[in-house]
KOLGUVEX-509783 format. One record per residue (C-alpha): residue number from 1; residue in three letters; x, y, z. Coordinates in nm, 2 decimals. Example, Ala and Ser with C-alpha at 12.3 -4.5 7.8 and 13.67 -1.06 7.14 Angstrom:
BEGIN
    n  res       x       y       z
    1  ALA    1.23   -0.45    0.78
    2  SER    1.37   -0.11    0.71
END
This chain:
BEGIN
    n  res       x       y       z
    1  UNK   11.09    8.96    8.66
    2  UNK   10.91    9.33    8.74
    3  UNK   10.60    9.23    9.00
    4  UNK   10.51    9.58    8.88
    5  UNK   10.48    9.66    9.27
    6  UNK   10.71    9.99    9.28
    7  UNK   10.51   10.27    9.45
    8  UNK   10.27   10.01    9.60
    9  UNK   10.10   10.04    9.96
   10  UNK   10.09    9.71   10.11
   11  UNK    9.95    9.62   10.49
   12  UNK   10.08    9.31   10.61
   13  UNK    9.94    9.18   10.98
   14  UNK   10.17    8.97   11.22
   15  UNK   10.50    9.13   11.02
   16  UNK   10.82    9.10   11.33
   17  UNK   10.91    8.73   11.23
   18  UNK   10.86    8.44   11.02
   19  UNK   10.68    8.46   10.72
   20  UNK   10.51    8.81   10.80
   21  UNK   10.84    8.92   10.79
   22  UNK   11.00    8.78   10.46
   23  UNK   10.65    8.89   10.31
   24  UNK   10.72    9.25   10.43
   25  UNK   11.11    9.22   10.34
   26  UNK   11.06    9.09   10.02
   27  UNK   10.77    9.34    9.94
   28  UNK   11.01    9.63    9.97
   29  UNK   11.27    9.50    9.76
   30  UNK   10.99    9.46    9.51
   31  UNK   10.91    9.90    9.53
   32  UNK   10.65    9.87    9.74
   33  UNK   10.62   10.08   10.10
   34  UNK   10.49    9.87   10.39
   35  UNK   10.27    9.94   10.68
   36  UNK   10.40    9.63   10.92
   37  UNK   10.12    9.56   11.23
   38  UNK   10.28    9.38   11.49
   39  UNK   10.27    9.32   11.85
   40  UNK   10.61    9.42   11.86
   41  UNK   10.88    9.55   11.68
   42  UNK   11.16    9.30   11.64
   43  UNK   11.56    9.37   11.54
   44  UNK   11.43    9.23   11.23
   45  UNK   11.15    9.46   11.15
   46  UNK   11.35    9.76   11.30
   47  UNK   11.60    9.71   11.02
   48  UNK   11.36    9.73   10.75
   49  UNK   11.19   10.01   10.90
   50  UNK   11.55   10.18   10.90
   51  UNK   11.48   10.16   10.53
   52  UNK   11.21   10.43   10.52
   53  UNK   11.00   10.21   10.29
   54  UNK   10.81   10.00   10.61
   55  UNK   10.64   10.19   10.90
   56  UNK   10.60    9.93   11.20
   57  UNK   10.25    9.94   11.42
   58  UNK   10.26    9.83   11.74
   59  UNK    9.95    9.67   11.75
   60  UNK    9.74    9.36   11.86
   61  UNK    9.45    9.23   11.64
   62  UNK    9.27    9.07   11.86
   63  UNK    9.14    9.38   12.07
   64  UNK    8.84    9.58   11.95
   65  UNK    9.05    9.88   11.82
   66  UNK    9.36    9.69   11.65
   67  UNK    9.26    9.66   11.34
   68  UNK    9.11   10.01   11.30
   69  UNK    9.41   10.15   11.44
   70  UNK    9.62    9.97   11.20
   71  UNK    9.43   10.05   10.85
   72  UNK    9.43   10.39   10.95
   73  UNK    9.78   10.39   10.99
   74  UNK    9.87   10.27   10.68
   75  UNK    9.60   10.51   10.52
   76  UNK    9.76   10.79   10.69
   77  UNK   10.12   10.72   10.63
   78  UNK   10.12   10.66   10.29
   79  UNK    9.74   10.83   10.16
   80  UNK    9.60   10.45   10.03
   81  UNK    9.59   10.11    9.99
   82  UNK    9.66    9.83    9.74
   83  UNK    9.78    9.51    9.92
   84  UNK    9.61    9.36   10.24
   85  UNK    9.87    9.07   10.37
   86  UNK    9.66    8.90   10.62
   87  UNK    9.93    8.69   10.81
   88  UNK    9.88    8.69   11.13
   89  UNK    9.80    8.38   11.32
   90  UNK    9.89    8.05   11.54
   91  UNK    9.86    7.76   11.74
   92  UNK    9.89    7.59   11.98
   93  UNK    9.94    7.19   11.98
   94  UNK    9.65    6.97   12.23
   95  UNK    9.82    6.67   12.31
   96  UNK    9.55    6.63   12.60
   97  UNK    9.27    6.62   12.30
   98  UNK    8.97    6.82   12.25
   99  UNK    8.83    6.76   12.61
  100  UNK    9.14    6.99   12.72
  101  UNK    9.11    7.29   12.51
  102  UNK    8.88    7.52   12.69
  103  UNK    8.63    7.78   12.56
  104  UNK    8.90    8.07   12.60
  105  UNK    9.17    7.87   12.40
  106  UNK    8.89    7.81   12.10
  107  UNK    8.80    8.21   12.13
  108  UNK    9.18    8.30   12.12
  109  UNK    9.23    8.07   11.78
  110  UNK    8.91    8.18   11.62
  111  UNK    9.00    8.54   11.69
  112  UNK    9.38    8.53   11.54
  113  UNK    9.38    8.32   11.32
  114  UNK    9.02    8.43   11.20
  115  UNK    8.81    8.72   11.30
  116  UNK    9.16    8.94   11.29
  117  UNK    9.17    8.88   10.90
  118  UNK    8.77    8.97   10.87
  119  UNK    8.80    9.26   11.10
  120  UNK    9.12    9.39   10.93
  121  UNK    8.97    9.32   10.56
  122  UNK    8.63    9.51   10.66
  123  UNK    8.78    9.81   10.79
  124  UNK    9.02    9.78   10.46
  125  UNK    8.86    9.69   10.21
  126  UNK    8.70   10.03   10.10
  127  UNK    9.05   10.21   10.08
  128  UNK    9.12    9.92    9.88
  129  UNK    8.85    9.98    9.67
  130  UNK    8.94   10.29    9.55
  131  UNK    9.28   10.15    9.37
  132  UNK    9.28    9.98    9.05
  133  UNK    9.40    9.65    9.11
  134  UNK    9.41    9.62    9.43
  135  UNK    9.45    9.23    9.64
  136  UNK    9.41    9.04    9.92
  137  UNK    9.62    8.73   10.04
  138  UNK    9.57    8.54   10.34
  139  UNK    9.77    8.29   10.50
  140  UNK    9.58    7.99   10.54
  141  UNK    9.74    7.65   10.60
  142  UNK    9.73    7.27   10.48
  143  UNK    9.53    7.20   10.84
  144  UNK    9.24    7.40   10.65
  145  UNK    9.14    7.07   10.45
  146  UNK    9.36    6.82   10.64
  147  UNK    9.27    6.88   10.97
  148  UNK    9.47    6.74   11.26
  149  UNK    9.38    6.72   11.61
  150  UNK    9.68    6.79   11.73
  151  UNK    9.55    7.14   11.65
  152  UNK    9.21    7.09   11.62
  153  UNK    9.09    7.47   11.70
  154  UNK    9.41    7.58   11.51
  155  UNK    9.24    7.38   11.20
  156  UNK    8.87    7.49   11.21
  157  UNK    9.02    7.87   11.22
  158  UNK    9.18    7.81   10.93
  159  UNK    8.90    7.66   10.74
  160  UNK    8.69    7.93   10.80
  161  UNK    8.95    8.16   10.72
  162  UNK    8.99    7.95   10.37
  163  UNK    8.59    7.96   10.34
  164  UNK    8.57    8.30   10.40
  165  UNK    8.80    8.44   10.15
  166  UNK    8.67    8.22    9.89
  167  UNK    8.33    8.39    9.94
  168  UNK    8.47    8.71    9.94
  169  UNK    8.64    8.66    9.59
  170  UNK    8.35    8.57    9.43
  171  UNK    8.22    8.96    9.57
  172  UNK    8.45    9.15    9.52
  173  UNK    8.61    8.97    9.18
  174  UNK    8.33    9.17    8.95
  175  UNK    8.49    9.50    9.11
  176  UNK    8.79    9.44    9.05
  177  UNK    8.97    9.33    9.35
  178  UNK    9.17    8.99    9.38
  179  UNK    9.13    8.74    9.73
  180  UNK    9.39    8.48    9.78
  181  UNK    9.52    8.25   10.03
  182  UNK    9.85    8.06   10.06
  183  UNK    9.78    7.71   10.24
  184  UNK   10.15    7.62   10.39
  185  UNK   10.28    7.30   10.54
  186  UNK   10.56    7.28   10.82
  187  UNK   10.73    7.62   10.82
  188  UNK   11.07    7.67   10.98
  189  UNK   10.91    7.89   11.22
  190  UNK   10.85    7.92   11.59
  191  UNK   10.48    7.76   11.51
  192  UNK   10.71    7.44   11.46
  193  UNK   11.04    7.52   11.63
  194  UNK   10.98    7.77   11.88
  195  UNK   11.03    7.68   12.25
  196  UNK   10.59    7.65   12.24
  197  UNK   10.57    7.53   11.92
  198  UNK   10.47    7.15   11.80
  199  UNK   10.82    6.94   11.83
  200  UNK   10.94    7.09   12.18
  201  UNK   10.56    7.05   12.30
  202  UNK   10.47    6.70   12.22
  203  UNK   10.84    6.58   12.31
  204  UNK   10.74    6.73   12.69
  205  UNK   10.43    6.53   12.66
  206  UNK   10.55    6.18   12.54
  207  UNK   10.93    6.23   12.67
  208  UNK   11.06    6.24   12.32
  209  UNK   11.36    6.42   12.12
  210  UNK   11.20    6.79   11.99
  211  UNK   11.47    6.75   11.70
  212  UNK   11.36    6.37   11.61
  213  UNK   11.01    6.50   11.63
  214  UNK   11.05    6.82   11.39
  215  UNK   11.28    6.57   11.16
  216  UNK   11.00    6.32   11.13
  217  UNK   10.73    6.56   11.05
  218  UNK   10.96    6.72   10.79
  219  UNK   11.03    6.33   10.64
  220  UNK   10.66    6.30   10.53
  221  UNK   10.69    6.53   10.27
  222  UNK   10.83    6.49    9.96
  223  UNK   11.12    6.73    9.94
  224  UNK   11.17    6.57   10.32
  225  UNK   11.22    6.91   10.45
  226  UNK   11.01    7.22   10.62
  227  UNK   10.93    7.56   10.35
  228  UNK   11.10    7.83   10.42
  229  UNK   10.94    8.18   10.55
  230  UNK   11.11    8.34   10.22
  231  UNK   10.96    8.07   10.00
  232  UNK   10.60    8.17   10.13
  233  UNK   10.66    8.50   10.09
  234  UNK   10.77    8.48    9.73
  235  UNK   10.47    8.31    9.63
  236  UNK   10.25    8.55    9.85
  237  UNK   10.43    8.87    9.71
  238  UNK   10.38    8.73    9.34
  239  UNK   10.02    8.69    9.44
  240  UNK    9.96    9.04    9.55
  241  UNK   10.12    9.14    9.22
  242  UNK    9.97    9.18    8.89
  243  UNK   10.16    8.87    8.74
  244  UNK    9.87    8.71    8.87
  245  UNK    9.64    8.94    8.73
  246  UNK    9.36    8.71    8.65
  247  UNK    9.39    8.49    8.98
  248  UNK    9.14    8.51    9.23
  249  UNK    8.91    8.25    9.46
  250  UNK    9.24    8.03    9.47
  251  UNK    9.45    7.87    9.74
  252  UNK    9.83    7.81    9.67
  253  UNK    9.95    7.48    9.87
  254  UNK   10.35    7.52    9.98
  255  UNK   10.42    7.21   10.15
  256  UNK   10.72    7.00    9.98
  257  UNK   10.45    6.74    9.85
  258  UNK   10.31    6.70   10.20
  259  UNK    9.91    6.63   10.06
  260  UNK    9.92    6.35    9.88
  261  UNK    9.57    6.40    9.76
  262  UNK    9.48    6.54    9.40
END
């Protein structure tokens, strides 16, 4: 299937691993030249940029002049806009509760996994305006509207993030301009399985196994297994593409049957 992206200028935010980095991968076998903001520029993200079709930002969102510095790069590099891939984020597990996360810990997950997006969509959107077509998607997550405490600040970013764009869509739809999100579940990323991420951190609080841990969060899904990064970014990438020409306002859950909710 043609996504119809060839000649396409995407931006996609938190692109050296994970799922910013299948989304940025998989954009570019799709046509479509990528400017990648990242903190920093991974073997992975090196070897797409060894492509010529991805030029890598070093850049971090959560200072005053990151997202400026960003959209301006990818307006300078490649003269436009049409796809805004607001990716990055994360979290970090509270096994103390909410009495232990502190007023700087709620400003850091407010301003990754929220104000970056708004910041970067702001400064973006009028270059996106000015293509026909053009889209937002945002990586949201399930913890938007089944909220955990485990990540509790994690989870309130995230709804605001999924309120946000949904308010935005209903703007910007009459213009022309489609806003997304993807709401994932366990991802076989460093958010889960990194040496900070969920299983290795509660098994150094409760003395457990990280690998029993990650195994039994993957077991209450239905597919009994975590996504993959690729499998978000397919459905992101299709989203940013005209296929889904007449989509907007929606959230995409990828979770193997995780929400058992209609």
């Amino acid at each position: 299937m043609d996504l119809g992206l060839t000649g396409k200028v995407a931006l996609v935010t938190g692109a050296s691993r994970g799922i910013g980095l299948a989304v940025t991968r998989t954009l570019v076998e799709e046509g479509a030249r990528v400017v990648a903001g990242a903190r920093s520029v991974t073997d992975g993200l090196a070897a797409l940029a060894a492509t010529g079709k991805v030029h890598p930002v070093r850049v971090d969102l959560t200072t005053e002049d990151g997202p400026a510095r960003l959209v301006d790069a990818a307006v300078t590099t490649y003269g436009g806009l049409d796809v805004l891939v607001n990716n990055v984020g994360g979290g970090h597990p509270r096994p103390g509760g909410f009495l232990t996360v502190t007023d700087a810990q709620w400003t850091e997950s407010l301003t990754v996994n929220f104000l970056a997006a708004v910041r970067t969509t702001r400064l973006a959107l009028p270059h996106l305006l000015e293509r026909e077509a053009a889209t937002i998607v945002s990586t949201c997550s399930v913890n938007a509207f089944l909220p955990d405490p485990l990540v509790i600040d994690y989870s309130a970013a995230k709804a605001a993030l999924a309120s946000f764009s949904k308010s935005l869509s209903k703007e910007l739809g009459p213009r022309g301009l489609r806003v997304n999100t993807v709401s994932p579940g366990p991802v076989a990323t460093d958010l889960w399985l990194g040496e900070d991420g969920v299983a290795r951190t509660l098994a150094r609080a409760g003395g457990g196994d990280p690998d029993a841990i990650a195994a039994q969060a993957a077991g209450a899904s239905a597919t009994g297994r975590f996504t993959t990064p690729q499998e978000v970014a397919d459905l992101v990438v299709l989203l940013a593409s005209g296929r889904a020409g007449n989509t907007t306002g929606a959230d995409f859950v990828i979770d193997g049957g995780l929400v058992q909710t209609l």
